[in-house]
C-alpha positions in Angstrom: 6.1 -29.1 51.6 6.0 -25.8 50.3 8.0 -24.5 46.7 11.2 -22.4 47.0 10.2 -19.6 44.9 13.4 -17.9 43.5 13.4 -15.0 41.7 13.4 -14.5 38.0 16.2 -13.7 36.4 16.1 -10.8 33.7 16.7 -12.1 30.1 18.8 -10.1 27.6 17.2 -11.1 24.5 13.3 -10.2 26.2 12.9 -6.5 24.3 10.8 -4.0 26.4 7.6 -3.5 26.0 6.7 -1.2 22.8 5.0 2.1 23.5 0.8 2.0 22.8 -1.0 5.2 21.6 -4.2 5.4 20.5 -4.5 7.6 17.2 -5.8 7.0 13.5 -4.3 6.2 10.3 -3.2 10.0 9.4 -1.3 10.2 12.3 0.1 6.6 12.3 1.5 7.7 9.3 3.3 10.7 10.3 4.6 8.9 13.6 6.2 6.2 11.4 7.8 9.1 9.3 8.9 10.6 12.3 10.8 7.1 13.4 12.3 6.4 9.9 14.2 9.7 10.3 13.3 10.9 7.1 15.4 14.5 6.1 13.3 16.3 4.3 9.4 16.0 4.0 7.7 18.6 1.2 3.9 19.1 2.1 0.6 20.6 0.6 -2.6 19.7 2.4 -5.8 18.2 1.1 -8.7 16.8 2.7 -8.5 13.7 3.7 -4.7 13.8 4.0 -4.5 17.5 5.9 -4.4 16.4 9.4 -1.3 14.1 8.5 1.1 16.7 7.2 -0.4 18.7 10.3 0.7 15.7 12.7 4.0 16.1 11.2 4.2 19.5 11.5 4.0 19.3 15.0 5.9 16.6 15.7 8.7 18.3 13.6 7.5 21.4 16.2 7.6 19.8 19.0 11.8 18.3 18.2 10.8 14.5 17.5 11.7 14.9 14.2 14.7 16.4 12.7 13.7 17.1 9.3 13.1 19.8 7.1 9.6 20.7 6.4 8.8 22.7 3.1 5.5 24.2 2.5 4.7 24.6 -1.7 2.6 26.5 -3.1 0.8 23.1 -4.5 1.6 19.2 -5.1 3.4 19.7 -8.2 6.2 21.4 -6.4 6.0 18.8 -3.6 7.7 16.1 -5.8 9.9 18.5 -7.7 11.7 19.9 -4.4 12.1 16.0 -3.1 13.6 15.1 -6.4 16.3 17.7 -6.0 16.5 16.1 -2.4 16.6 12.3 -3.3 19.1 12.8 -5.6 21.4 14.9 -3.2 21.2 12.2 -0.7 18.2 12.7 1.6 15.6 10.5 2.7 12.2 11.9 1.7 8.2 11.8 2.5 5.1 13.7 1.2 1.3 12.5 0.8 -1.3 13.5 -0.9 -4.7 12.2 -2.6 -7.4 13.3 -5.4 -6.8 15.7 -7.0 -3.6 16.7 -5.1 -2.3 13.6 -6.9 -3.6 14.5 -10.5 -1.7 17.7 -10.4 1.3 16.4 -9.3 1.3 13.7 -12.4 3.9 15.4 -14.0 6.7 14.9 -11.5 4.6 11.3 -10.5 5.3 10.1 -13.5 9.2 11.0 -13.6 10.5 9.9 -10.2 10.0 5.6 -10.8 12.0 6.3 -14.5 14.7 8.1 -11.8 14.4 5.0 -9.9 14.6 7.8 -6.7 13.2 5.5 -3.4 10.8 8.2 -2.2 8.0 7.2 0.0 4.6 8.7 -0.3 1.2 8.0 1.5 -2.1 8.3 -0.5 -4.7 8.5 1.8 -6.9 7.4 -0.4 -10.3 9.5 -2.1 -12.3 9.1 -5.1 -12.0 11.4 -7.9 -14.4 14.2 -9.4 -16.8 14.4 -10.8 -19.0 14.5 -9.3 -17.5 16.5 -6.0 -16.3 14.1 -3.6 -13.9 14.7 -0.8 -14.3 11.0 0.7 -12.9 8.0 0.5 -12.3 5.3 -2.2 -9.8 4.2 -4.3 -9.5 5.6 -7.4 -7.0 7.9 -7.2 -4.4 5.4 -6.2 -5.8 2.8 -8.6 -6.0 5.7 -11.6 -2.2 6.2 -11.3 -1.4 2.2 -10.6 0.5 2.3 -14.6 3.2 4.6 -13.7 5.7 2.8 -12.0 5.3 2.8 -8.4 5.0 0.3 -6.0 1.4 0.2 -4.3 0.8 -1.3 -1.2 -3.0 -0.9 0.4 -3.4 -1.1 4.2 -6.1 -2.8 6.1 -5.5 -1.2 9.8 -4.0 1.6 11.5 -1.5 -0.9 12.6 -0.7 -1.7 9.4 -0.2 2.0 8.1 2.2 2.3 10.7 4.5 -0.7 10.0 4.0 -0.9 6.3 5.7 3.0 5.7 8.6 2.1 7.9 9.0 -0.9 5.9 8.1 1.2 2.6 11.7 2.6 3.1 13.8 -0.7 3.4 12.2 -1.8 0.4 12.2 1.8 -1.7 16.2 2.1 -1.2 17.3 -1.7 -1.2 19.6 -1.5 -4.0 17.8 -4.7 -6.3 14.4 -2.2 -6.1 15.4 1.6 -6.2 12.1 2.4 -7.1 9.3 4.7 -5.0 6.7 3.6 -2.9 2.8 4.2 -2.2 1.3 3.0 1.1 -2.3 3.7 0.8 -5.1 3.8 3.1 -8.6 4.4 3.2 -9.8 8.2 3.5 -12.3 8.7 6.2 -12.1 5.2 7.4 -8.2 5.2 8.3 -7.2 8.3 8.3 -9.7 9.8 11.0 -10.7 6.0 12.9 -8.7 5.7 16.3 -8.0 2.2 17.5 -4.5 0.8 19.6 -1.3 1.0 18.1 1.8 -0.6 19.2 5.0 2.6 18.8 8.2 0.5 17.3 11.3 1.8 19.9 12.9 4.5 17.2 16.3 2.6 18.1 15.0 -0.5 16.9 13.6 1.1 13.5 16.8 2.9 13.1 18.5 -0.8 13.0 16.0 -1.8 10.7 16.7 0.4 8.3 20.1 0.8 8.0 22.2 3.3 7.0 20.6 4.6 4.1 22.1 4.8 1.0 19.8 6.4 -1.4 21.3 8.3 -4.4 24.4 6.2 -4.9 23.1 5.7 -8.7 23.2 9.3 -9.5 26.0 10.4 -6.8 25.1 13.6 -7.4 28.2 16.0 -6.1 29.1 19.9 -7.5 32.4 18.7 -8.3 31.5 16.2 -10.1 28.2 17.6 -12.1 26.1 15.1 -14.5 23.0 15.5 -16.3 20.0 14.0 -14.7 17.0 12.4 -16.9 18.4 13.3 -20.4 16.4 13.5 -23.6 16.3 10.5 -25.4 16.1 9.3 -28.9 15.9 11.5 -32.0 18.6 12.6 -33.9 22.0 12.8 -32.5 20.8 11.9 -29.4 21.8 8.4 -27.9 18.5 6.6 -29.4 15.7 4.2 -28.5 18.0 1.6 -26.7 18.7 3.9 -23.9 15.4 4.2 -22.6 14.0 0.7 -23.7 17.1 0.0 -21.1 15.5 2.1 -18.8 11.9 0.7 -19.2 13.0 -2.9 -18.9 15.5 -1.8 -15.7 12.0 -0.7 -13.8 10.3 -3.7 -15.2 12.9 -5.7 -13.5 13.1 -3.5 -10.2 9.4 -4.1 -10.0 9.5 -7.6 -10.1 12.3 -7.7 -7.9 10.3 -5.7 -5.1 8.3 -8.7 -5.0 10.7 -10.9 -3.3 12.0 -7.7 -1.4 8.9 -7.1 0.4 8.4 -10.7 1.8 11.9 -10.6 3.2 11.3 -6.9 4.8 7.8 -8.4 5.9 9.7 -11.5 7.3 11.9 -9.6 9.0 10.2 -6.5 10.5 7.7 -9.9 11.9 10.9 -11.3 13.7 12.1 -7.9 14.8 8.9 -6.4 15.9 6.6 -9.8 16.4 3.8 -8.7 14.1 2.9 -10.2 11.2 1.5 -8.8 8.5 1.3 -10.7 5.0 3.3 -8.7 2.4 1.7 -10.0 -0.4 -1.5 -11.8 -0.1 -3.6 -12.9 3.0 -5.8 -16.0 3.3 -8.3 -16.1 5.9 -10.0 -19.4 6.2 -9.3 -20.7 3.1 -7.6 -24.4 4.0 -10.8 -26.0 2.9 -12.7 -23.3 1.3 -15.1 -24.1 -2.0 -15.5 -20.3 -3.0 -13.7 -17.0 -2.0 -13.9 -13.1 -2.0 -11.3 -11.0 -3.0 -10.4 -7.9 -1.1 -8.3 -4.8 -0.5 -7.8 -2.3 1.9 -10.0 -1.5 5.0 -13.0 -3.1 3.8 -11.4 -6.6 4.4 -12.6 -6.2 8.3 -16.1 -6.4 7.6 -15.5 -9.2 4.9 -13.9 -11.4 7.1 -16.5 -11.0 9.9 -19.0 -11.8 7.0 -16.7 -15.2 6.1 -16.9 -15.6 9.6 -21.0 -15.5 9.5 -21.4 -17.5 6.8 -18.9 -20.6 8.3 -21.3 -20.6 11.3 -24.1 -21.3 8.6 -21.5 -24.1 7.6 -20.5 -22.3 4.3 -17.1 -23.3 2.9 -16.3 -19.5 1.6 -12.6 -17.8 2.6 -11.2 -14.4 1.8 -7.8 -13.3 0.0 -6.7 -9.8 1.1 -4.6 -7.9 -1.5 -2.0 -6.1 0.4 0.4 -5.8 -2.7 -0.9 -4.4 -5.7 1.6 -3.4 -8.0 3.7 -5.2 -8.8 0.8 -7.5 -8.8 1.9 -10.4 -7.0 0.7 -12.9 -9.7 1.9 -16.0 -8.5 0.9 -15.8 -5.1 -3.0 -15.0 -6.1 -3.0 -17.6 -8.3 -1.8 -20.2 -5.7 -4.0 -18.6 -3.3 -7.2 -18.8 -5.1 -6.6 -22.4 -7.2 -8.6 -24.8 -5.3 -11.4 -22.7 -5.0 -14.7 -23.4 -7.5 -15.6 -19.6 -7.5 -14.4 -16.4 -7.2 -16.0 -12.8 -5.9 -13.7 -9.8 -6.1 -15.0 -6.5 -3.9 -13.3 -3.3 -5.3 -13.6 -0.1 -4.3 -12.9 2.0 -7.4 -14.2 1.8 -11.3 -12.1 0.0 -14.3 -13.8 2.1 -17.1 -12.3 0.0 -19.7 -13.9 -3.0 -18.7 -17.4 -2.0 -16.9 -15.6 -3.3 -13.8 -13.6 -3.2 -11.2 -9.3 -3.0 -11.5 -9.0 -5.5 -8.8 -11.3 -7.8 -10.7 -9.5 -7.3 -13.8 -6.2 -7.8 -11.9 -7.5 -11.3 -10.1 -8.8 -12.5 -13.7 -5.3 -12.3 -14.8 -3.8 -14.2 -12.2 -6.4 -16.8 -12.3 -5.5 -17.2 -15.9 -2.6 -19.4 -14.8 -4.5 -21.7 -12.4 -4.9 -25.7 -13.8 -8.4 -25.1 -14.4 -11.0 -22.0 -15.3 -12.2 -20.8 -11.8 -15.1 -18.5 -12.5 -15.3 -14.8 -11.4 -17.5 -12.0 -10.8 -16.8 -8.6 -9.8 -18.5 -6.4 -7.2 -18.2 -2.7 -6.6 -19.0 -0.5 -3.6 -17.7 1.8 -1.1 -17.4 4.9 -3.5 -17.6 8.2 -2.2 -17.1 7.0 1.4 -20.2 4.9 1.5 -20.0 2.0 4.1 -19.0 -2.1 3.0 -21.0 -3.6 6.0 -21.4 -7.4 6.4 -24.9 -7.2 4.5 -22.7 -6.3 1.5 -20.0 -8.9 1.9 -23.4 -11.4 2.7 -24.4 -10.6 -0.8 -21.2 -11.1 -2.5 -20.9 -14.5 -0.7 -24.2 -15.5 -1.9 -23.7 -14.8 -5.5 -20.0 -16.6 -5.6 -22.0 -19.4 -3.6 -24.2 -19.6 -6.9 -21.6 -19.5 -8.8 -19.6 -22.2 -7.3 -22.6 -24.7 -7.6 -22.7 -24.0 -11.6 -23.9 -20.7 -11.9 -22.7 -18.5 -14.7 -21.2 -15.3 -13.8 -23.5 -12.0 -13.7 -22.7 -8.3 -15.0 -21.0 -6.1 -12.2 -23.0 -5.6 -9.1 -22.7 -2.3 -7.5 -23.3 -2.7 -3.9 -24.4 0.5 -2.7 -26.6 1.5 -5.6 -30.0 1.5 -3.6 -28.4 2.3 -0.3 
């Protein structure tokens, strides 16, 4: 007896299908821009951000994005033209990197104390000297002390999502403070993979209205002063800007809780997940683990997954969240573990090491027991993190875990 087929009913609630391009970090960037319906985007090109103002450009060009597009004659006007624009009400966007991002310090520095939600891609490249124009992290990790909220991608994907995102948690009202989404230079921003489009609708849902300068309310009938001078003599003293200080301090530590719930969220909106904080990758019943950040973490986890075919107990945390540092959540996921390798991809001068390192020795400063750790550096001027690396990192925090002390910092590409 044969089946009746019927045929299938349509479901409401089944969204289409999203849109796949194939395109790099730079321009996964500037597409998310272009769906956040930002207003105004203020732009000076540097290598290896050029080609994402450039897709913007064009897609501003082309009438996918409605925005105004100013051209400065260098970075430190980029931030001072979006200030004037936060503060009037607009939704803003620039990136930069290197030393685009050292002379824009000035205006850096002022837009967390303004508590202005602006949204800003460093695409990321290590600093001089000597000359480099490729990637690594230390411009992004040089400026970490200011204020900002720095979140480090690991895939083009991830670029994509994490600056729509960037906005919902920039201008939610317990945060008010400005965002970096980082990526890799070179690796990101020029490598081409699959990338899911969100429908611009749904990201327009997402988002909300937006609401950005409702602390200032700036309006020329009503003008007000904007980022007084503080303290001194007649002036209204210390208190004011201690207030102000602690106010970040809080926003900060309030973004914390505000980027899981975005995270949450955009993964029941959108159905991908990507962990706003920290990732663990095999670590249920791991004895030892690396630490990573950014692209890198593709090649460590392949190396993780080497070394469990040799019957290694080793897992991985990614840091996707690094400041606020997301304290707790290292700490929990790292506890268990007997040993602990930390890969960075920029220099911590202070200490001989790397900031990540530093950053994971704090957080492991509040486990039950003293978990070992040694730091690892590599990647710097664009050089490659293979699995060979990550092979060597696992094999020193396997020594470590069986009662090895800690060694001085290894750099990983020194003899490449």
């Amino acid at each position: 007896m044969s089946a009746i087929l019927k045929p299938v009913e349509p479901v409401d609630d089944v969204k289409p299908k999203q849109k796949v391009v194939v395109c790099d970090g730079n321009e996964a960037a500037a597409r998310a821009v272009t769906l956040a319906g930002v207003d105004m985007v203020a732009v000076y090109p540097i290598t290896p951000q050029s080609s994402l103002v450039e897709y913007i450009a064009k897609f501003a060009a082309d009438g996918e994005l409605d925005a105004e597009i100013v051209d400065v004659e260098g970075e430190h006007s980029v931030l001072s033209v979006l200030h004037g624009a936060a503060l009037a009400g607009a939704r803003t966007y620039t990136a930069t990197c290197g030393p685009g991002l050292a002379f824009m310090f000035e205006p850096y520095m002022r837009t967390p104390g303004m508590r202005m939600p602006l949204v800003m891609t460093i695409v990321t490249r290590d600093t001089l000297t000597p000359q480099s124009v490729w990637g690594g992290h230390q411009d992004a990790m040089s400026v970490r002390e200011v204020g900002w909220i720095q979140m480090y991608c690991e895939t083009v994907q991830e670029v994509m999502d994490t600056t729509i995102m960037a906005y919902k948690i920039a201008e939610h009202r317990d945060v008010m403070l400005p965002v970096n989404v980082c990526h890799d230079g070179n690796y990101l921003s020029y490598g081409a993979t699959r990338c899911e489009l969100p429908d611009q609708a749904e990201v327009a849902a997402f988002l909300g209205k937006r609401d950005v300068n409702w602390h200032a309310a700036l309006d020329p009938d009503r003008p007000m002063a904007i980022d007084p001078l503080t303290g001194g003599a007649g002036g209204p003293g210390p208190a004011m800007f201690v207030r102000y200080r602690k106010g970040q301090c809080t926003g900060m530590q309030h973004s914390l809780r505000v980027i899981e719930e975005v995270h949450a969220e955009w993964e029941r909106i959108f159905g991908r997940r990507h962990a706003p904080l920290v990732e663990q990758y095999r670590m249920d019943d791991a004895d030892y683990s690396i630490v990573t950040i950014g692209s890198m973490t593709g090649a460590a986890k392949d190396a993780v997954d080497e070394a469990r075919d040799r019957g290694e107990r080793v897992g991985l945390v990614k840091v996707k969240t690094f400041r606020p540092f997301p304290v707790q959540a290292t700490m929990q996921a790292l506890k268990n573990v007997k040993a602990v390798g930390v890969v960075d991809r920029s220099v911590n001068f202070g200490w001989n090491n790397g900031p990540l390192f530093q950053e994971t020795l704090g957080a492991l400063y509040y486990a039950p027991v003293r978990i070992p750790a040694m730091s690892f550096i590599g990647g710097l001027a664009g050089a490659d993190l293979t699995t060979g690396h990550f092979g060597r990192v696992i094999e020193r925090t396997a020594a470590m875990a069986c009662g090895g002390v800690p060694g001085e910092t290894v750099w990983l590409n020194e003899h490449d």
